[in-house]
N, CA, C, O and CB atoms as a CASP TS submission, in Angstrom:
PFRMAT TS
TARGET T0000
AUTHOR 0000-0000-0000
METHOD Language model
MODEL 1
PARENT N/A
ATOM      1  N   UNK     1       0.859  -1.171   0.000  1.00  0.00           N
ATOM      2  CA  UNK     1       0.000   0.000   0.000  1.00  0.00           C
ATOM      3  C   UNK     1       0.903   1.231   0.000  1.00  0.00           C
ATOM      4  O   UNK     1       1.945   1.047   0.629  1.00  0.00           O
ATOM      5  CB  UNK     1      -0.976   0.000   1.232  1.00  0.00           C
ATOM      6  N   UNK     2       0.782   2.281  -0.476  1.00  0.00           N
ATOM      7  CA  UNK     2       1.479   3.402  -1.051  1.00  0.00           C
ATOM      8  C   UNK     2       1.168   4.378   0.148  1.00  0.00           C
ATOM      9  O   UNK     2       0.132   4.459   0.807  1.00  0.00           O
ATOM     10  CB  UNK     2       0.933   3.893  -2.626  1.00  0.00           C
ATOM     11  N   UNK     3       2.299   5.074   0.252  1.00  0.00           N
ATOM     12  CA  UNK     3       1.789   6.262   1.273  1.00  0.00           C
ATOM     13  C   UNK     3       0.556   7.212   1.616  1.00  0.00           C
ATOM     14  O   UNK     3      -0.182   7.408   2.582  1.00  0.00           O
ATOM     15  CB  UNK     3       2.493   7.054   1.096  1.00  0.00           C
ATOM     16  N   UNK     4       0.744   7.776   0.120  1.00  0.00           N
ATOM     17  CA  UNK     4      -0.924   8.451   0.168  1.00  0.00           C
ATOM     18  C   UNK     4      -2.130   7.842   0.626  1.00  0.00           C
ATOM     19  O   UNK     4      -2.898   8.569   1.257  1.00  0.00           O
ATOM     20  CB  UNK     4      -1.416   8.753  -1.119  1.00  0.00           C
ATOM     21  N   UNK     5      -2.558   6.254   0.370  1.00  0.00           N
ATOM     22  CA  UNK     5      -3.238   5.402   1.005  1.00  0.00           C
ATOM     23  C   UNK     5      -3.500   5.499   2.209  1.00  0.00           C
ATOM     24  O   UNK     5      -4.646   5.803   2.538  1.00  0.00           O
ATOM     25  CB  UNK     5      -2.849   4.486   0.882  1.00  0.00           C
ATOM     26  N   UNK     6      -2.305   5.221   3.373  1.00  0.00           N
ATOM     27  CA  UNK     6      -2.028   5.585   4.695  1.00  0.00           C
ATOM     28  C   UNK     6      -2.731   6.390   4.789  1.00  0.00           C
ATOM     29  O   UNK     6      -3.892   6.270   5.181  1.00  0.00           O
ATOM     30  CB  UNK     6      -0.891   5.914   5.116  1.00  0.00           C
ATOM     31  N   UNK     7      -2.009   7.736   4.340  1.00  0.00           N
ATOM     32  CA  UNK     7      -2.139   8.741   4.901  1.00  0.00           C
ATOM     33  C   UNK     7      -3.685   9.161   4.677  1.00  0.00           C
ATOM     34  O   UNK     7      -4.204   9.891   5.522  1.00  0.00           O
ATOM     35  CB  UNK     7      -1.109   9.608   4.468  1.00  0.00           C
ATOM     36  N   UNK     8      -4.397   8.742   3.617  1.00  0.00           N
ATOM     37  CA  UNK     8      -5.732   9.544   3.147  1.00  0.00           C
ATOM     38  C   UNK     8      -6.622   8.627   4.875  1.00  0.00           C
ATOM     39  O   UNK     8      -7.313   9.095   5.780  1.00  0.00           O
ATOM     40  CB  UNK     8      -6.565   8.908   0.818  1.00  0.00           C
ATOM     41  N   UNK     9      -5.994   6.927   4.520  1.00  0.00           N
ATOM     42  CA  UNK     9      -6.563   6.431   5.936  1.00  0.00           C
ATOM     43  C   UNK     9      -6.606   6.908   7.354  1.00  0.00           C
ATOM     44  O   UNK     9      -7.412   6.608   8.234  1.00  0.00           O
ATOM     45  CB  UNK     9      -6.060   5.457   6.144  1.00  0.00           C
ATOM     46  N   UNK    10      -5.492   7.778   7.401  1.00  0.00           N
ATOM     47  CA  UNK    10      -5.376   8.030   8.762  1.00  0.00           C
ATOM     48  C   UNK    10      -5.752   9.220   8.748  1.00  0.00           C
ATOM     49  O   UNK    10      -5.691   9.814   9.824  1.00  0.00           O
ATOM     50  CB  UNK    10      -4.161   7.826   9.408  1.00  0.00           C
ATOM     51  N   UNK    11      -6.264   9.969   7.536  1.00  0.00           N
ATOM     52  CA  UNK    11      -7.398  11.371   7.867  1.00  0.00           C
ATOM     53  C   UNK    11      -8.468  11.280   8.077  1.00  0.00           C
ATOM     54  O   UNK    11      -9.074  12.157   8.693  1.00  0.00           O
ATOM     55  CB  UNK    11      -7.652  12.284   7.006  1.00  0.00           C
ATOM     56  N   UNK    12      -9.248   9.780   7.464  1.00  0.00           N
ATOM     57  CA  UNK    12     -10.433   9.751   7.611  1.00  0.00           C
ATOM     58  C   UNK    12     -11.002   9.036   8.874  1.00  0.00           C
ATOM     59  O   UNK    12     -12.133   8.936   9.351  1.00  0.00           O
ATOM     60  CB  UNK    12     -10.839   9.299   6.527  1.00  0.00           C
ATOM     61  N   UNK    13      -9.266   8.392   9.366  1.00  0.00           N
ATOM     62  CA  UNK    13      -9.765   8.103  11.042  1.00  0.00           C
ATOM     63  C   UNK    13      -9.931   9.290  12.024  1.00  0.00           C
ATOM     64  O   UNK    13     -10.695   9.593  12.940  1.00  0.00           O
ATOM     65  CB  UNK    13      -8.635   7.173  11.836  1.00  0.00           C
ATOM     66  N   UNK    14      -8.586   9.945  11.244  1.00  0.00           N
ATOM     67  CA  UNK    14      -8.918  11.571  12.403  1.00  0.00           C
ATOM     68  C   UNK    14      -9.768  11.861  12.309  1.00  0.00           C
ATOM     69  O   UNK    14     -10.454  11.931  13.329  1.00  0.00           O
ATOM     70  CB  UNK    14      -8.362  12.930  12.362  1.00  0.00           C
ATOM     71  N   UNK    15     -10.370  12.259  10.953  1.00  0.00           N
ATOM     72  CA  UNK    15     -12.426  13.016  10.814  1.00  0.00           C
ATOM     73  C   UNK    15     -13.201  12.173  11.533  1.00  0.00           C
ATOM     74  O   UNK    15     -13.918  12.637  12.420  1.00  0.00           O
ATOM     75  CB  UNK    15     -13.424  12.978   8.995  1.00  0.00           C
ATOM     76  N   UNK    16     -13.182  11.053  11.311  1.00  0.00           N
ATOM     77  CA  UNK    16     -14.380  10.509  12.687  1.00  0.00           C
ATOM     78  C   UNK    16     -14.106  10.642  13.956  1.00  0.00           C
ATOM     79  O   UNK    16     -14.982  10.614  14.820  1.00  0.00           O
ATOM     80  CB  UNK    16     -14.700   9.023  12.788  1.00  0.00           C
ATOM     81  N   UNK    17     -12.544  10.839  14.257  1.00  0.00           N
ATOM     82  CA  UNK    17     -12.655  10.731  15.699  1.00  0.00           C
ATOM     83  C   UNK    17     -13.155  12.197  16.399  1.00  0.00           C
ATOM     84  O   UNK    17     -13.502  12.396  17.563  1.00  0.00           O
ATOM     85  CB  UNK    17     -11.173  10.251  16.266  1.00  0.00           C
ATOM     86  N   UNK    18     -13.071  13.064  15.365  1.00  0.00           N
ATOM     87  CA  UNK    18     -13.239  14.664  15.671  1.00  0.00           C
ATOM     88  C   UNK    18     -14.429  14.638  15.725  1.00  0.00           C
ATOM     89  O   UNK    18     -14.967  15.477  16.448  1.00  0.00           O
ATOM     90  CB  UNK    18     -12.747  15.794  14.704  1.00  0.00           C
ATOM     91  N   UNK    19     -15.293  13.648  14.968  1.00  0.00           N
ATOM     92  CA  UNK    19     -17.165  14.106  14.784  1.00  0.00           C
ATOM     93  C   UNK    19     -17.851  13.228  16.467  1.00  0.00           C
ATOM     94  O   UNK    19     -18.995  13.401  16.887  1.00  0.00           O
ATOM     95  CB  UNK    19     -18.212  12.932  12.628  1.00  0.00           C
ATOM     96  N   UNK    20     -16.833  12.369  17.119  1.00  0.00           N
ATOM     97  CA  UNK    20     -17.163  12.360  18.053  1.00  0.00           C
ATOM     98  C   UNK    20     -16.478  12.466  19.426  1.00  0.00           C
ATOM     99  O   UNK    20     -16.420  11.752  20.427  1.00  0.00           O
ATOM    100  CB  UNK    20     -17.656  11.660  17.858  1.00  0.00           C
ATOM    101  N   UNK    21     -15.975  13.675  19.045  1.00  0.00           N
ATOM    102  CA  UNK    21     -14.878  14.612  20.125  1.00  0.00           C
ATOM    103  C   UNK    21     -14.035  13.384  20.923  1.00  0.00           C
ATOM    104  O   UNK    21     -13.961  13.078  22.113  1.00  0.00           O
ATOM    105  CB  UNK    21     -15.920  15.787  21.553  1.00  0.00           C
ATOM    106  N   UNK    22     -13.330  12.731  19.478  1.00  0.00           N
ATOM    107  CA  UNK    22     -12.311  11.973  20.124  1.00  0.00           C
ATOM    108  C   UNK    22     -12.819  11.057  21.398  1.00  0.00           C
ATOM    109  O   UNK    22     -11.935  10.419  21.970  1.00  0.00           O
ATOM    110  CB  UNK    22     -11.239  12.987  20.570  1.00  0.00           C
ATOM    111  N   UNK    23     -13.994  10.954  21.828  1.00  0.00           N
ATOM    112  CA  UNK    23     -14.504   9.675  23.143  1.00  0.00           C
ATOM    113  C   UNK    23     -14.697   8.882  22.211  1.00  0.00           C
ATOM    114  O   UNK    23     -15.301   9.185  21.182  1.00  0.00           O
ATOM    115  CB  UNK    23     -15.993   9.802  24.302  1.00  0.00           C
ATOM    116  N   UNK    24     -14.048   7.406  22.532  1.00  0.00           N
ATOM    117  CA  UNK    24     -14.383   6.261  22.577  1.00  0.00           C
ATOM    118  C   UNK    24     -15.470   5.826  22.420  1.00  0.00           C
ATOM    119  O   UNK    24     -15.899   5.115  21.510  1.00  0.00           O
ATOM    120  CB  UNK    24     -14.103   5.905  23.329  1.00  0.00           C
ATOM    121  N   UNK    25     -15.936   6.208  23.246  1.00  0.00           N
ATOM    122  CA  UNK    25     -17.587   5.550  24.417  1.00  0.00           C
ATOM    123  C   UNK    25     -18.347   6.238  23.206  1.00  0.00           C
ATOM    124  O   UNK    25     -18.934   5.581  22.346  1.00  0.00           O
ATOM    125  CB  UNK    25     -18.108   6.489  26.689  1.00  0.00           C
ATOM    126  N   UNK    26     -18.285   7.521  23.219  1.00  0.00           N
ATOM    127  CA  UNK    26     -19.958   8.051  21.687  1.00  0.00           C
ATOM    128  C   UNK    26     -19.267   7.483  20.489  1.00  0.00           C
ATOM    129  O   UNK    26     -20.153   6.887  19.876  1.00  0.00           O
ATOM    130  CB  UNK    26     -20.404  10.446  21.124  1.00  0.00           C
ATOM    131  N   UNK    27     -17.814   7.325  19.652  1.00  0.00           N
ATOM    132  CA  UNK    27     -17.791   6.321  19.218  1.00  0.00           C
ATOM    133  C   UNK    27     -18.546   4.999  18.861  1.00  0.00           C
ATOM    134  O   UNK    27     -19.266   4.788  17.886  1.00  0.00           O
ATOM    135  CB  UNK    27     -17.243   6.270  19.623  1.00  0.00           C
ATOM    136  N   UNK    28     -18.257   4.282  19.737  1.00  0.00           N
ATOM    137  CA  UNK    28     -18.918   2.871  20.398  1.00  0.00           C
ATOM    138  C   UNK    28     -20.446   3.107  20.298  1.00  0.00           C
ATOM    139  O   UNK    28     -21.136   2.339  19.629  1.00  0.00           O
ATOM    140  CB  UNK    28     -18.458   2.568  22.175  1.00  0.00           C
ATOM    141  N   UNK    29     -21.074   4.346  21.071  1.00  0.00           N
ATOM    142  CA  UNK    29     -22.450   3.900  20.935  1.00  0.00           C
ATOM    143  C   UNK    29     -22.907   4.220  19.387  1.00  0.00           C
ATOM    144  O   UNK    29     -23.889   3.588  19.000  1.00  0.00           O
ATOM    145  CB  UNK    29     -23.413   4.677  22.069  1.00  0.00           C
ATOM    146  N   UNK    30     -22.329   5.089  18.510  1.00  0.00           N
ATOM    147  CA  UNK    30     -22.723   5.225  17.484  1.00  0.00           C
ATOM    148  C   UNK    30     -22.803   3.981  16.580  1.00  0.00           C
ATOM    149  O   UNK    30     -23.693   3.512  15.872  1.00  0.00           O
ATOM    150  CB  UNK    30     -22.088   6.136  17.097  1.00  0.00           C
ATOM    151  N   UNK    31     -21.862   3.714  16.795  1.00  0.00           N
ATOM    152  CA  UNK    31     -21.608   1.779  15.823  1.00  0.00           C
ATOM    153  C   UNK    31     -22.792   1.057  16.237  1.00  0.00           C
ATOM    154  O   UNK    31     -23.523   0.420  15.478  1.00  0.00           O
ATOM    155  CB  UNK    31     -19.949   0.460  16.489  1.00  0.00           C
ATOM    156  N   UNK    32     -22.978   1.232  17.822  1.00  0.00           N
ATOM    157  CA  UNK    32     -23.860  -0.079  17.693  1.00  0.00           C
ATOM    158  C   UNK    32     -25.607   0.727  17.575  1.00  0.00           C
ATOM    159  O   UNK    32     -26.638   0.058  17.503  1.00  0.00           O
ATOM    160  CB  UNK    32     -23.567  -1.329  19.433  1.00  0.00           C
ATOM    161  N   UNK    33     -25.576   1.845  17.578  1.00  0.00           N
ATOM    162  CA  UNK    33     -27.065   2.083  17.054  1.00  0.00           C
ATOM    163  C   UNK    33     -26.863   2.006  15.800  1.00  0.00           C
ATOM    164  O   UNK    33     -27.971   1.850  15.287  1.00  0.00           O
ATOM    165  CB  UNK    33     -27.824   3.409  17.394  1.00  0.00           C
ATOM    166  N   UNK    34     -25.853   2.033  14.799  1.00  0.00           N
ATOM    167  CA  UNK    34     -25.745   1.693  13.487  1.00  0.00           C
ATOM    168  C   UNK    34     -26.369   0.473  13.115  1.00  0.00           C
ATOM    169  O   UNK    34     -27.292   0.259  12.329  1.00  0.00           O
ATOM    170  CB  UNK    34     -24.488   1.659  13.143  1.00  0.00           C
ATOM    171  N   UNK    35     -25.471  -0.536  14.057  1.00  0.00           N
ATOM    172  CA  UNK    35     -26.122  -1.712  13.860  1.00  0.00           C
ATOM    173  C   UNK    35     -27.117  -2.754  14.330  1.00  0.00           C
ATOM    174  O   UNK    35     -27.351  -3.932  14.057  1.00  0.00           O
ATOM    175  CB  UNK    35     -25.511  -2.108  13.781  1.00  0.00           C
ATOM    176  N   UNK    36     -27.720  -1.620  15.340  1.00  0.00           N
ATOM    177  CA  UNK    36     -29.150  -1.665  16.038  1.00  0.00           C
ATOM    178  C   UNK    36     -30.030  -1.535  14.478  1.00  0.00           C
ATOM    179  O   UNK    36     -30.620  -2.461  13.922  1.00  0.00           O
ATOM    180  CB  UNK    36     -29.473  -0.104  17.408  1.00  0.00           C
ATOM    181  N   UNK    37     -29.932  -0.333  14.069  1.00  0.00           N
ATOM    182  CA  UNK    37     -30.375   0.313  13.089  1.00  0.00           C
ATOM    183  C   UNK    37     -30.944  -0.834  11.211  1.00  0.00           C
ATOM    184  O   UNK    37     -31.967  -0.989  10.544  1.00  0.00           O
ATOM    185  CB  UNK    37     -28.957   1.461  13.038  1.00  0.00           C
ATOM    186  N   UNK    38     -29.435  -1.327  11.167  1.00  0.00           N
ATOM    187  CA  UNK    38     -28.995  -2.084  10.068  1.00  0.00           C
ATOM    188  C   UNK    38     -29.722  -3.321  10.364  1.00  0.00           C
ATOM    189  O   UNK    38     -30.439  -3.763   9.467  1.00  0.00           O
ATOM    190  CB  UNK    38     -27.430  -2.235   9.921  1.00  0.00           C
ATOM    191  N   UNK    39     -29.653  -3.945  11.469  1.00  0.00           N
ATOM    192  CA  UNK    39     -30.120  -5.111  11.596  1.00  0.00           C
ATOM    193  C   UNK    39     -31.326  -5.282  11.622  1.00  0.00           C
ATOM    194  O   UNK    39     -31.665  -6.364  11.143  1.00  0.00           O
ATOM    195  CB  UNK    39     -29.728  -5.599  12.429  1.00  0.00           C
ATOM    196  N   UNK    40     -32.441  -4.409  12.130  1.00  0.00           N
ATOM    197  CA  UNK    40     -33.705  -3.987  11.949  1.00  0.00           C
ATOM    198  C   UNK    40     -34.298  -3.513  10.464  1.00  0.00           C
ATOM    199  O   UNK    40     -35.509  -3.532  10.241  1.00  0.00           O
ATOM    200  CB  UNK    40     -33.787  -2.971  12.851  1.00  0.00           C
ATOM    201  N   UNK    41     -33.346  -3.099   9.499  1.00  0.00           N
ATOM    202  CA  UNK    41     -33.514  -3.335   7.909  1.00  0.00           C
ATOM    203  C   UNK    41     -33.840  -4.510   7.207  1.00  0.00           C
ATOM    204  O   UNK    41     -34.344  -4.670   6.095  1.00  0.00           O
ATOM    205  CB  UNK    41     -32.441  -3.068   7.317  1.00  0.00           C
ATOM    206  N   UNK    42     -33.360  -5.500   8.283  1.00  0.00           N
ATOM    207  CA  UNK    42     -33.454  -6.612   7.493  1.00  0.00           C
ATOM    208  C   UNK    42     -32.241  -6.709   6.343  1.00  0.00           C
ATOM    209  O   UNK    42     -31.558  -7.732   6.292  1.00  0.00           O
ATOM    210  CB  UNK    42     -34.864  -6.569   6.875  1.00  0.00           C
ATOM    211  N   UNK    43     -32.015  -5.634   5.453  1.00  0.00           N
ATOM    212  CA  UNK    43     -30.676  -5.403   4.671  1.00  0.00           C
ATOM    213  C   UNK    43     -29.971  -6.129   4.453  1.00  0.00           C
ATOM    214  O   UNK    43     -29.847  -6.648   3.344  1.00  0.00           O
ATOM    215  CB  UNK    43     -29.936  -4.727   5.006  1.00  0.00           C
ATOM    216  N   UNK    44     -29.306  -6.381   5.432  1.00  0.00           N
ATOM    217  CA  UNK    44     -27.662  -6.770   5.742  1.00  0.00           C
ATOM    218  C   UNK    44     -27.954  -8.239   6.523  1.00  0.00           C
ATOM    219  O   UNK    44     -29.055  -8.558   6.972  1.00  0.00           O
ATOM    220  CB  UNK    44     -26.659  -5.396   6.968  1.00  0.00           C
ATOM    221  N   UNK    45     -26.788  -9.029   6.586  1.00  0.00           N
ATOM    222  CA  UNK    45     -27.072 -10.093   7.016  1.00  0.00           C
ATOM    223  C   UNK    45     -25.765 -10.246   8.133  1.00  0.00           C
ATOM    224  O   UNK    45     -24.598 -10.146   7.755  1.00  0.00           O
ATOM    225  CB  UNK    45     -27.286 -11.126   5.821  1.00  0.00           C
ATOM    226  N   UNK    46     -26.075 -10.457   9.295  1.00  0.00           N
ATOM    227  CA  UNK    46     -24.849 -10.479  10.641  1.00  0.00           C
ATOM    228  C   UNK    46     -24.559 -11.547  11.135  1.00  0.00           C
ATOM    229  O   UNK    46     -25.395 -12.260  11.691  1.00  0.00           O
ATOM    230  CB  UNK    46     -25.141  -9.790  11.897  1.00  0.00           C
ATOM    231  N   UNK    47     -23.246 -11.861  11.012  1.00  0.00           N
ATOM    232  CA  UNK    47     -23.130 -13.206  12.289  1.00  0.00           C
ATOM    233  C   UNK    47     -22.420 -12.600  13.728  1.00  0.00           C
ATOM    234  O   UNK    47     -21.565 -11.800  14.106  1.00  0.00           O
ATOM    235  CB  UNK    47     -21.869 -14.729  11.640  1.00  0.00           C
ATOM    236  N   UNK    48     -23.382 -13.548  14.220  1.00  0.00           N
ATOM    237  CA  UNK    48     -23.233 -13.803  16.027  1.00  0.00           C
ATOM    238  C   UNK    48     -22.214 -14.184  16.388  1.00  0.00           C
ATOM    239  O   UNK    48     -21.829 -15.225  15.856  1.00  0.00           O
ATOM    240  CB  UNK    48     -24.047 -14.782  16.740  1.00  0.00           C
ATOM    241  N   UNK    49     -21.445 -13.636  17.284  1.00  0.00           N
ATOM    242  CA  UNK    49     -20.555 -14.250  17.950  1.00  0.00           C
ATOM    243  C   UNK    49     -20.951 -15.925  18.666  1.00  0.00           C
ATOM    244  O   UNK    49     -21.733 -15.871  19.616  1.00  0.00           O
ATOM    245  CB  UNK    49     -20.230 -13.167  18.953  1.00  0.00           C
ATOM    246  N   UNK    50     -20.644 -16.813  18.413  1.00  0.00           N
ATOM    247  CA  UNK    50     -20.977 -17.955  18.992  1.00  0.00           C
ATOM    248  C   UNK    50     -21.130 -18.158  20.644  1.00  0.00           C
ATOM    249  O   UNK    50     -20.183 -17.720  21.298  1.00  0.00           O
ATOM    250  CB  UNK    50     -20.051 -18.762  18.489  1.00  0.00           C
ATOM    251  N   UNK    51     -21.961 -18.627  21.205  1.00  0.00           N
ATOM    252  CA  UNK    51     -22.580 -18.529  22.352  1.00  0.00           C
ATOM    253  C   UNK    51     -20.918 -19.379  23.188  1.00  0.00           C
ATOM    254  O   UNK    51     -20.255 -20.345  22.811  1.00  0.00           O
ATOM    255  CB  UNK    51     -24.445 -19.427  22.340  1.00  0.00           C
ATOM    256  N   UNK    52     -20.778 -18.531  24.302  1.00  0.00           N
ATOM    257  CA  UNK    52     -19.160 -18.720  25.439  1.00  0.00           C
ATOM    258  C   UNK    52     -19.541 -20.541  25.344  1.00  0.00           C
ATOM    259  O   UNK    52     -20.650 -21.054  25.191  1.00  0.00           O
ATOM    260  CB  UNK    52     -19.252 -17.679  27.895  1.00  0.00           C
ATOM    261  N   UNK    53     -18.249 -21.196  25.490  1.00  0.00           N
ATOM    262  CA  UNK    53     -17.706 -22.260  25.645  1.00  0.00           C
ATOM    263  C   UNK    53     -18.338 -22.562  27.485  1.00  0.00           C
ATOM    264  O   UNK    53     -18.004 -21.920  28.481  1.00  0.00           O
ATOM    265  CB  UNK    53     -15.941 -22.062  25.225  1.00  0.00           C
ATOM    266  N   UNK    54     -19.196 -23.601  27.417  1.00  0.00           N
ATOM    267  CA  UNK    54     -19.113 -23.642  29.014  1.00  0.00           C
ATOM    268  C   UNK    54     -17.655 -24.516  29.812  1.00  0.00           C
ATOM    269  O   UNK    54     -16.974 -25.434  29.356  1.00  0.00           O
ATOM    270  CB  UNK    54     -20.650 -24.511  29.498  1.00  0.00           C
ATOM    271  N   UNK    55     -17.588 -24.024  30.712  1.00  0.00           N
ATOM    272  CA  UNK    55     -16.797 -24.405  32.143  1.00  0.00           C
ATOM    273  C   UNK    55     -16.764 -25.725  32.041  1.00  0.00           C
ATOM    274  O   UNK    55     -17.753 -26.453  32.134  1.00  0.00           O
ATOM    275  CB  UNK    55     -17.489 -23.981  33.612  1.00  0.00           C
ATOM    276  N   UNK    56     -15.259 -26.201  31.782  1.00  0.00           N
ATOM    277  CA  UNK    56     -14.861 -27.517  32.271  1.00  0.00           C
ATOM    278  C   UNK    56     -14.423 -27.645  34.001  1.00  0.00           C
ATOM    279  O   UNK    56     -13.607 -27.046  34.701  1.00  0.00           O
ATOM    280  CB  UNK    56     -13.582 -27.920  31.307  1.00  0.00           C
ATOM    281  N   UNK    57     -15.498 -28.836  34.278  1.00  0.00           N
ATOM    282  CA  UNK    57     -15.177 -28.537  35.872  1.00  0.00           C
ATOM    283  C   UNK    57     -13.880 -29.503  35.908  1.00  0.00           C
ATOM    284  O   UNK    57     -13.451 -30.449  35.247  1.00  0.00           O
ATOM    285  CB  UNK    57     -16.600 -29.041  37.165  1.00  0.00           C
ATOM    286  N   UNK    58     -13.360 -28.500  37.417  1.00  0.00           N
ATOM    287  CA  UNK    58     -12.019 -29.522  37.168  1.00  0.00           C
ATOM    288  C   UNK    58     -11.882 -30.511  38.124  1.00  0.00           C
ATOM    289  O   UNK    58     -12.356 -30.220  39.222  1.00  0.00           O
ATOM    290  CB  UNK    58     -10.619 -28.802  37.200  1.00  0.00           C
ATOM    291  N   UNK    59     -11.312 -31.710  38.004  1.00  0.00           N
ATOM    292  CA  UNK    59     -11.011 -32.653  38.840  1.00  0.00           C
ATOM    293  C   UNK    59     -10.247 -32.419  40.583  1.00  0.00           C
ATOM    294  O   UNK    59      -9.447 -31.539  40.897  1.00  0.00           O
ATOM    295  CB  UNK    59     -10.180 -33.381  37.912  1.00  0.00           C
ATOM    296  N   UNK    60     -10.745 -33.380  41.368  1.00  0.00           N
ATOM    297  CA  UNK    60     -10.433 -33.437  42.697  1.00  0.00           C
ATOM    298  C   UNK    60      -9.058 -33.006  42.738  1.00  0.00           C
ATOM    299  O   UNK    60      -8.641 -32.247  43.613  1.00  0.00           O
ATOM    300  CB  UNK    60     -10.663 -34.759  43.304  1.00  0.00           C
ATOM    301  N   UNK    61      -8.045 -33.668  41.422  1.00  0.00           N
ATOM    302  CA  UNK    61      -6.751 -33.690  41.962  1.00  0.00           C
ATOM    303  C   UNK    61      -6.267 -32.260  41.014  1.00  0.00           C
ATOM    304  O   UNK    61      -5.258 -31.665  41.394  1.00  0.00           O
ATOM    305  CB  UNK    61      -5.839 -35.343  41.696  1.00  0.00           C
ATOM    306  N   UNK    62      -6.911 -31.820  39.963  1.00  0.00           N
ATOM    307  CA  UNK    62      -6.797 -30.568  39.741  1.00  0.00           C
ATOM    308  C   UNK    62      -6.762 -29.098  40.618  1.00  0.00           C
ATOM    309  O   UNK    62      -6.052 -28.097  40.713  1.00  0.00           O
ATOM    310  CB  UNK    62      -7.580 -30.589  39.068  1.00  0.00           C
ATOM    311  N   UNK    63      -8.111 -29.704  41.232  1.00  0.00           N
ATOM    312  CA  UNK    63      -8.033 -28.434  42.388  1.00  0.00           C
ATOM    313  C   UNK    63      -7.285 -28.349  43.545  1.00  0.00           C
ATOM    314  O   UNK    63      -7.150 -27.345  44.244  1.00  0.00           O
ATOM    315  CB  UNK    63      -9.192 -28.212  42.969  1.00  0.00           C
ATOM    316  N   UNK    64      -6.715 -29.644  43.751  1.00  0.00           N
ATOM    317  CA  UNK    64      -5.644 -30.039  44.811  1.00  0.00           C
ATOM    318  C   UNK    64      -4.824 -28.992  44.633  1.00  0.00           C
ATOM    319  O   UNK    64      -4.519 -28.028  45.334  1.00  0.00           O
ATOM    320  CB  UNK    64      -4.874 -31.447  44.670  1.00  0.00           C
ATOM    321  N   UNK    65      -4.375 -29.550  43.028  1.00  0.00           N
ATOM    322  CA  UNK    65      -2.679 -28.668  42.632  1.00  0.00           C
ATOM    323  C   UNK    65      -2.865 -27.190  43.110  1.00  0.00           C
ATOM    324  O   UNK    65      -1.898 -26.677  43.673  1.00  0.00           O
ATOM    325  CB  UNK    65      -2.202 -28.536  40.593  1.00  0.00           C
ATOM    326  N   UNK    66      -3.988 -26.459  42.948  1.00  0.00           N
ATOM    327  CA  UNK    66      -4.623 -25.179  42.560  1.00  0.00           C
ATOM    328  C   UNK    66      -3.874 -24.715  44.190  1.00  0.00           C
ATOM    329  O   UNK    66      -4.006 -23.572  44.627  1.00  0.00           O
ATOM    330  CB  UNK    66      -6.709 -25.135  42.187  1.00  0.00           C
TER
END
């Protein structure tokens, strides 16, 4: 990727971060009413993060070591 690339990239990260005075957090909530928004279109199609791995319980002599 060529410099100008970069660089046009890393203006158009600065312009968003300026449209939400550089916080994180209004950032963040903007994305996800985006995709509050998007997903309620029907539109677009999203995958789920797959539901957490449950808890391997651990053995008598596991928790010994512990």
């Amino acid at each position: 990727m060529a410099d100008y690339e970069i660089d046009e990239i890393r203006k158009i990260r600065r312009e968003i971060s300026a449209r939400f005075d550089h916080d994180v957090d209004k950032l963040i909530a903007h994305y996800q009413a985006l995709e509050k928004e998007y997903r309620k279109s029907g539109k677009y199609k999203f995958v789920d993060p797959p539901p957490e791995k449950p808890k391997v319980a651990k053995s008598k002599d596991e928790e010994a070591a512990d």
